[in-house]
MIVEXZA-54249 format. One record per residue (C-alpha): residue in one letter; x, y, z. Coordinates in steps of 0.5 Angstrom, whole numbers, plus 2048, in hexadecimal, padded with zeros to 3 digits. Example, Ala and Ser with C-alpha at 12.3 -4.5 7.8 and 13.67 -1.06 7.14 Angstrom:
2
A8197F7810 S81B7FE80E 
END
This chain:
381
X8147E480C X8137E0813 X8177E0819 X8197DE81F X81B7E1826 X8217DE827 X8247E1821 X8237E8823 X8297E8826 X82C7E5820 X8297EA81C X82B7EF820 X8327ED81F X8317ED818 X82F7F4817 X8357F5819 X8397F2815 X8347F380F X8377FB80F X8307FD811 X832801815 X834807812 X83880A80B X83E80C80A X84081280C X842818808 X83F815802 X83B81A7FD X8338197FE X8318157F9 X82B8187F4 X8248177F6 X8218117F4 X81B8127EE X81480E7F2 X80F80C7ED X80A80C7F2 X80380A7F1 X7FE8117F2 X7FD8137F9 X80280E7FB X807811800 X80F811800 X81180A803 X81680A809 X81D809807 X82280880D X82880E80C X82D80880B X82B805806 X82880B800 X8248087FA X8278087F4 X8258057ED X82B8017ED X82A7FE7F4 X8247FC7F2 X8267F97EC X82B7F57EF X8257F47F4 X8217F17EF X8277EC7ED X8277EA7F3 X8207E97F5 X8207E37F0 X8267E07F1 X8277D97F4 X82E7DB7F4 X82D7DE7FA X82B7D87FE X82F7D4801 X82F7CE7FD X82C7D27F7 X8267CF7F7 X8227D57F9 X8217DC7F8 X81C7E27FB X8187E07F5 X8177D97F7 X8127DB7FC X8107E27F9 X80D7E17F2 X80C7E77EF X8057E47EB X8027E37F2 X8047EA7F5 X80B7E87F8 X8077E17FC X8087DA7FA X8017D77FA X8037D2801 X8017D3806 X8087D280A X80E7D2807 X8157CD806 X81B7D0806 X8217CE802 X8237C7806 X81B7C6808 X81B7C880E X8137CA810 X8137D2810 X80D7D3815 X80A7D9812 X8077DA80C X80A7DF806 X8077E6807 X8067EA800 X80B7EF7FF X8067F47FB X8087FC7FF X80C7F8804 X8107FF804 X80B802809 X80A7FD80E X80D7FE815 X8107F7816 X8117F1814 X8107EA813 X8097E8816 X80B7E981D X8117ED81F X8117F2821 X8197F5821 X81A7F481A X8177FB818 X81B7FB811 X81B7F780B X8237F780C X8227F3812 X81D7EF810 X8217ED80B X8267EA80E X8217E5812 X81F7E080B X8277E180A X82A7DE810 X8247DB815 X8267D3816 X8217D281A X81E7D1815 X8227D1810 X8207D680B X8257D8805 X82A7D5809 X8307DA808 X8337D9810 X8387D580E X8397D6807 X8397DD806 X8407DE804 X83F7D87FF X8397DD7FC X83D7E27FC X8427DF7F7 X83D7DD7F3 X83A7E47F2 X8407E77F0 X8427E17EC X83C7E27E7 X83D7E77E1 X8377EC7E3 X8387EE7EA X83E7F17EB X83B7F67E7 X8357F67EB X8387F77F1 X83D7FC7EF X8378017EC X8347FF7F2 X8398007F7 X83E8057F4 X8428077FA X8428007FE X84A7FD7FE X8457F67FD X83F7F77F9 X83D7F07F9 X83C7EF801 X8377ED806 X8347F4807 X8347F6801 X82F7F17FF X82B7F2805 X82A7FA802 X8297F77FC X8257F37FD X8207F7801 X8207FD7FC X81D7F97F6 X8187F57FB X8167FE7FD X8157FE7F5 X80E7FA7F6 X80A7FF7F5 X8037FC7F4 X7FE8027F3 X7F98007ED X7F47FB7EE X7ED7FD7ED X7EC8017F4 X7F18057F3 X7EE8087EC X7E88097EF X7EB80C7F5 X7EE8117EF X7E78127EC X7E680D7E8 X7DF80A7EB X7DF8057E5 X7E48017E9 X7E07FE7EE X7DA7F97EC X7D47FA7F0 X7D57F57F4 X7DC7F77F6 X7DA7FE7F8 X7D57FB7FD X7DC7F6800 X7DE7FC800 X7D9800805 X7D97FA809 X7E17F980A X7E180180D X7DB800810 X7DA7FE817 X7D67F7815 X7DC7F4813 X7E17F9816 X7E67F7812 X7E97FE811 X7EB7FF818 X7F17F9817 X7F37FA810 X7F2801810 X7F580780B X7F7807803 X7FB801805 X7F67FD809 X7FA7FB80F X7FB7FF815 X8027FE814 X805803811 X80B808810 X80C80C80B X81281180A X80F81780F X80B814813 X80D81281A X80E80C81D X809808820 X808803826 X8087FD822 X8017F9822 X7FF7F1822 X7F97EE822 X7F67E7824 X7F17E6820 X7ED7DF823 X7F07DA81F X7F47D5825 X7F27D482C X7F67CD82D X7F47CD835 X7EF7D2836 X7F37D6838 X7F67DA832 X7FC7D5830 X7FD7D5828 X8027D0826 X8097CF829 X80C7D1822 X8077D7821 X8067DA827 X8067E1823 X8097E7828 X80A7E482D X8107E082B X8137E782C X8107EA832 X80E7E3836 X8087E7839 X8027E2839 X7FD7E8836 X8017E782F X8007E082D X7FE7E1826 X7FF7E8825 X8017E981E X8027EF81A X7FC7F1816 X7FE7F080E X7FD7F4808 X7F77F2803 X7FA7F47FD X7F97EF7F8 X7F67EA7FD X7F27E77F8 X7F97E37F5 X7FC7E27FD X7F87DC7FF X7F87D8804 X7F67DE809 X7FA7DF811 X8007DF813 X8007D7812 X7FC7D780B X7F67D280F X7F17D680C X7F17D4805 X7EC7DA802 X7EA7E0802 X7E27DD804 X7E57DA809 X7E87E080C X7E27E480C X7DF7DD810 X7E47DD815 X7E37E5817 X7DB7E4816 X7DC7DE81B X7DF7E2820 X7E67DE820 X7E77D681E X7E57D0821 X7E97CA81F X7E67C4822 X7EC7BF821 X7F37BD820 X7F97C0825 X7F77C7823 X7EF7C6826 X7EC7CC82A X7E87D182A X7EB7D8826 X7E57DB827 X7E57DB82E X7ED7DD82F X7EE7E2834 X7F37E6832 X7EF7E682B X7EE7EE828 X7E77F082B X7E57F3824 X7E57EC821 X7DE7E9824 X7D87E6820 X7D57EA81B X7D07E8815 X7D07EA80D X7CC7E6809 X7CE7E2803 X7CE7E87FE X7D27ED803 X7D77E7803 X7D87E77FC X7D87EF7FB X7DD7F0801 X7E27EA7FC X7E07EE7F6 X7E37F47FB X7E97F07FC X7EA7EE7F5 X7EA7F57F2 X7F17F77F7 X7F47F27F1 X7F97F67ED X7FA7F17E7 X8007F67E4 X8047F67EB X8047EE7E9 X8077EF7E3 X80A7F57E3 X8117F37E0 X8157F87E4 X8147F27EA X8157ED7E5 X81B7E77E6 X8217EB7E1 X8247E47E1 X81F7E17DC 
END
């Protein structure tokens, strides 16, 4: 899910030529679409163009996992979103369907339904419809590859057996169903399916006190706490202050520098990772990421927009030290003393045993039937 400035144009563009831009008119309203939402789980934001359905989002599904959908045929979404690690791929940078390096790490897509934005730093792409068209046609890097060969996958989707049938269902009233924006729309309704809401810490926020071990209780005092002040980013029912569900209005959109890089003593991240800035080119937004999610984010390692944090201890290290020190190679300098670095990120101190029950803490946010719930499952096997 990462991106680039000079795509935004690109993107722009194919929003367009997606049929993101509206329905039909005079068509009748189709019927409301059954959420299986988690308790105290709000109703996710769904764009007016693009109304859920169960057949949408079965199409969706198909596509998620099909290397069909890439240029070469070599990869597919689920490439690097792997159900078992919660929709994350275990590296810390991805590959693209012809190698090339993808700068920025695979985010988990547990409850992506409710973010703001998307990827790790844009903050135009406000919708999944939108952001889907970035690993679909982003050259540099390549992703999926479709830019020149979309109208050759195109062709082997509507050769195949199954979709025809599939995107009839799912497009009943599209003079093509099999096109571009319709798999966009499909695309984005499974992905608004991955509802993550049953690990330990939401069976003791239900009531049920036995949920927590002792040990991740007390995690869980210091988390929202002003110790480790953890909460004041990864805040609300899904732990990111990037939020938007279907009734709340929209909000300026939030990113932090949270200490890791100052290449020059002077706030640089790396020139291919330079975060918010790349978008707005104002100084004050080198290494302004968007804050993530932390569902499941025992089985997302590595860690940060780059995946340069390989574990959860290493986390904690780095936010107790207040930032990062990295003493050599091209990427030496001081993190903690960059000056554009967040205020709330600064030295603290917890002793091993509060260490281990802040993780205990974040392990309890593992929701083990969201990683083998079949309903997310590849259909092709």
């Amino acid at each position: 899910m990462s991106s680039r400035a000079g795509k935004l144009s690109v993107v722009v563009a194919l929003l367009s030529a997606a049929g993101c831009g509206g329905d039909e008119p005079g068509l009748p309203a189709p019927p409301p679409y059954a959420w299986s939402l988690p308790a105290g789980f709000p109703e996710p934001f769904v764009p007016e163009d693009n109304p859920m359905s169960v057949e949408k989002v079965e199409l969706g599904r198909h596509l998620f996992y099909d290397a069909r959908l890439s240029g070469n045929g070599t990869m597919s979404c689920a490439s690097c979103h792997e159900q078992a690690r919660a929709f994350s791929d275990g590296m810390a940078t991805p590959r693209g369907s012809t190698g090339d390096h993808v700068a920025r790490n695979s985010p988990g897509l547990a409850n992506v339904a409710y973010l703001s934005t998307y990827t790790w730093a844009n903050p135009l792409l406000e919708t999944l419809e939108s952001q889907a068209l970035v690993p679909l046609f982003n050259e540099f890097p390549t992703e999926l590859g479709l830019t020149p060969k979309l109208e050759e996958a195109l062709e082997r989707l509507r050769g195949d057996a199954k979709y025809p049938e599939l995107f009839r269902a799912a497009f009943p009233d599209a003079p093509e169903p099999v096109s571009q924006g319709s798999i966009v729309k499909a695309l984005a309704s499974f992905q608004r399916t991955l509802l993550s809401g049953g690990s330990p810490y939401d069976r003791y926020l239900q009531g049920d006190n036995a949920a927590l071990s002792r040990s991740a209780r007390r995690g869980m005092e210091l988390f929202f706490g002003e110790r480790a002040e953890c909460y004041h980013c990864h805040s609300g029912r899904h732990l990111s202050n990037s939020f938007r569900a279907k009734d709340t209005k929209p909000q300026v959109a939030q990113f932090f520098n949270t200490g890791l890089y100052d290449l020059d003593g002077q706030g640089a991240y790396p020139p291919d990772n330079p975060g918010l800035f790349e978008f707005t080119h104002d100084a004050l937004d080198h290494g302004r990421f968007r804050v993530p999610q932390l569902r499941n984010v025992e089985l997302t390692a590595p860690y940060m927009h780059d995946g340069s944090i390989p574990t959860l201890e290493a986390v904690i290290e780095h936010y107790t030290s207040g930032g990062r020190n990295v003493t050599e190679g091209p990427l030496a300098g001081d993190g903690r003393n960059n000056p554009n670095k967040d205020p709330l990120v600064r030295p603290f101190e917890l002793s091993d045993e509060e260490k281990q029950d802040l993780i205990a803490f974040l392990k309890s946010l593992t929701d083990t039937d969201f990683t083998t719930d079949p309903r997310f499952s590849n259909p092709w096997r």
